[in-house]
C-alpha positions as a Markdown table, in Angstrom:
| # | Residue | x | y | z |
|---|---|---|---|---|
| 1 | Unk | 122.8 | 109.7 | 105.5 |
| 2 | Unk | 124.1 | 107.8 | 108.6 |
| 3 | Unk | 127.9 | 108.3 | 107.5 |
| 4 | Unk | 128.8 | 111.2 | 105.8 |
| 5 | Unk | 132.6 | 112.9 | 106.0 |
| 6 | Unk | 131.1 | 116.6 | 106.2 |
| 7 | Unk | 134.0 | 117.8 | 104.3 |
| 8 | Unk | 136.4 | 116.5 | 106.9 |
| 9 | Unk | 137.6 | 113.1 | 104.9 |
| 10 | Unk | 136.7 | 111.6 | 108.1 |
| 11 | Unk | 133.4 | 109.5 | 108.0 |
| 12 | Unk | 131.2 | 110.3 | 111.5 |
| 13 | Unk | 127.7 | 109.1 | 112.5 |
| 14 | Unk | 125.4 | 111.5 | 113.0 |
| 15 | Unk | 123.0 | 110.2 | 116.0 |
| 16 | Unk | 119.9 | 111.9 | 114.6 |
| 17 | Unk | 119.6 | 109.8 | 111.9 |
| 18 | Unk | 120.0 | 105.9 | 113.3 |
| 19 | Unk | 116.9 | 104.2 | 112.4 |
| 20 | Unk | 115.2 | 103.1 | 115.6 |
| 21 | Unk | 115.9 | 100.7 | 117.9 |
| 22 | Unk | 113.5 | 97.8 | 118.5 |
| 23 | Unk | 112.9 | 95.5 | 121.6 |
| 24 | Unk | 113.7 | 92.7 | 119.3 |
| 25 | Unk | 117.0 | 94.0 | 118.9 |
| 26 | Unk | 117.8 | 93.3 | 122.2 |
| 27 | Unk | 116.6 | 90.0 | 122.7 |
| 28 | Unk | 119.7 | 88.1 | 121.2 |
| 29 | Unk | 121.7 | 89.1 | 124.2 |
| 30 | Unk | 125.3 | 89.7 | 125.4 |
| 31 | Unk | 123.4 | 93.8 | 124.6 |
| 32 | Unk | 122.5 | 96.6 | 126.4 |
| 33 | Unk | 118.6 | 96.1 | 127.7 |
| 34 | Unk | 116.2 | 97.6 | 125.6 |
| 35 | Unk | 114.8 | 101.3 | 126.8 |
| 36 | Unk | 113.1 | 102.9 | 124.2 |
| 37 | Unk | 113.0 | 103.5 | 120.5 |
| 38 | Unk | 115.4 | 106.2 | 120.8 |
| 39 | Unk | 118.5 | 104.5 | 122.2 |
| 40 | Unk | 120.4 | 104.7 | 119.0 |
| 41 | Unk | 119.9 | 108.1 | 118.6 |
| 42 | Unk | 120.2 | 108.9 | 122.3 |
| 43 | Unk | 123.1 | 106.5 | 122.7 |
| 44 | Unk | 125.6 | 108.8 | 125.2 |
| 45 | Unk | 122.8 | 109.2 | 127.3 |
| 46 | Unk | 121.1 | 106.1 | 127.2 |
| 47 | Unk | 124.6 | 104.5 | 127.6 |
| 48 | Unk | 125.1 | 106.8 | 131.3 |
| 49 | Unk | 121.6 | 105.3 | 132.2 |
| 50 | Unk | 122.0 | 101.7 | 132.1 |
| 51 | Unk | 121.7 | 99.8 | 135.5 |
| 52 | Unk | 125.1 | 98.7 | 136.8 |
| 53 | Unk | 124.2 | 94.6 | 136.0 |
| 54 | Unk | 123.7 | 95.0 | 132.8 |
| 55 | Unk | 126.4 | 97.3 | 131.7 |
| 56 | Unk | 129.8 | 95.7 | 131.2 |
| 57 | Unk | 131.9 | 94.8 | 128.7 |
| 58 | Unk | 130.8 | 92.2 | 126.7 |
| 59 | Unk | 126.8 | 94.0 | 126.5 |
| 60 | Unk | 128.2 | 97.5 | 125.4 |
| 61 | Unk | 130.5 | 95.7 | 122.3 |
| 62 | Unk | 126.9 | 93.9 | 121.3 |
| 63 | Unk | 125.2 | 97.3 | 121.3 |
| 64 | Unk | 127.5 | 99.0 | 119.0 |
| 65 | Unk | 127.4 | 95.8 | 117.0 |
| 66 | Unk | 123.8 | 96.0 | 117.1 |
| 67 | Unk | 123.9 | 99.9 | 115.9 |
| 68 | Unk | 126.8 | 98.8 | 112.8 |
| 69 | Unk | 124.7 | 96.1 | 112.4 |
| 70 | Unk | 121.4 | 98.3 | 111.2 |
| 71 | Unk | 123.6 | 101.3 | 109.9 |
| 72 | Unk | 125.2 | 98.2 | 106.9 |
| 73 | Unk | 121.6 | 97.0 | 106.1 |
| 74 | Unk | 120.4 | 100.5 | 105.7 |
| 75 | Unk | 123.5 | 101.2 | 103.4 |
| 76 | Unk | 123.3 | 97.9 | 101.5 |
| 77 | Unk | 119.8 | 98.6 | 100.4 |
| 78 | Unk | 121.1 | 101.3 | 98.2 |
| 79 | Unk | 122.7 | 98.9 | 96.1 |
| 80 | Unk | 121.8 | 96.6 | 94.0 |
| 81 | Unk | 123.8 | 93.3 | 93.6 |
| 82 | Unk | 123.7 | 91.4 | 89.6 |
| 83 | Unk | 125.7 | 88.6 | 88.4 |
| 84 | Unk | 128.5 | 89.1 | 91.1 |
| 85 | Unk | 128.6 | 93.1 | 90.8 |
| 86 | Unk | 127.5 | 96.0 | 92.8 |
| 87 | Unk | 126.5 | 98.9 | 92.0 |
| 88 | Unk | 123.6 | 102.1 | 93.3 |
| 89 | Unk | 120.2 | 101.8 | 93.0 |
């Protein structure tokens, strides 16, 4: 499960499981250039990598919107959605 509160009451993200990123995802722009598969899950590092052109504010903001972006589809799947209700699969 991407968000999970391990106890804490806090929810966290645990990097491992980010579904993968795809060149696709960077096409839109205003993101972070597309490296490989793993930049989701390899985010800190990936992040530290990027060239100095394409890192600023306005591309690192569309990445993480990009990441919450796939982490709400994958969590909306698990619902089902009937006659203006919600509820789990």
């Amino acid at each position: 499960m991407y968000l999970d509160d391990n106890g804490t009451g806090r929810v966290v993200v645990d990097a491992a499981d980010l579904p993968q990123r795809q060149a696709g995802d960077a096409i839109a722009g205003n993101t972070l250039a597309f490296g490989a598969v793993n930049d989701y899950q390899d985010y800190p590092g990936f992040i530290r990598g990027i060239a100095r052109g394409n890192y600023n504010e306005n591309n690192l903001n569309g990445f993480v919107v990009e990441i919450c972006r796939k982490i709400n589809l994958q969590r909306l799947s698990e619902y089902r959605f009937a006659d203006n209700l919600i509820d789990q699969n």
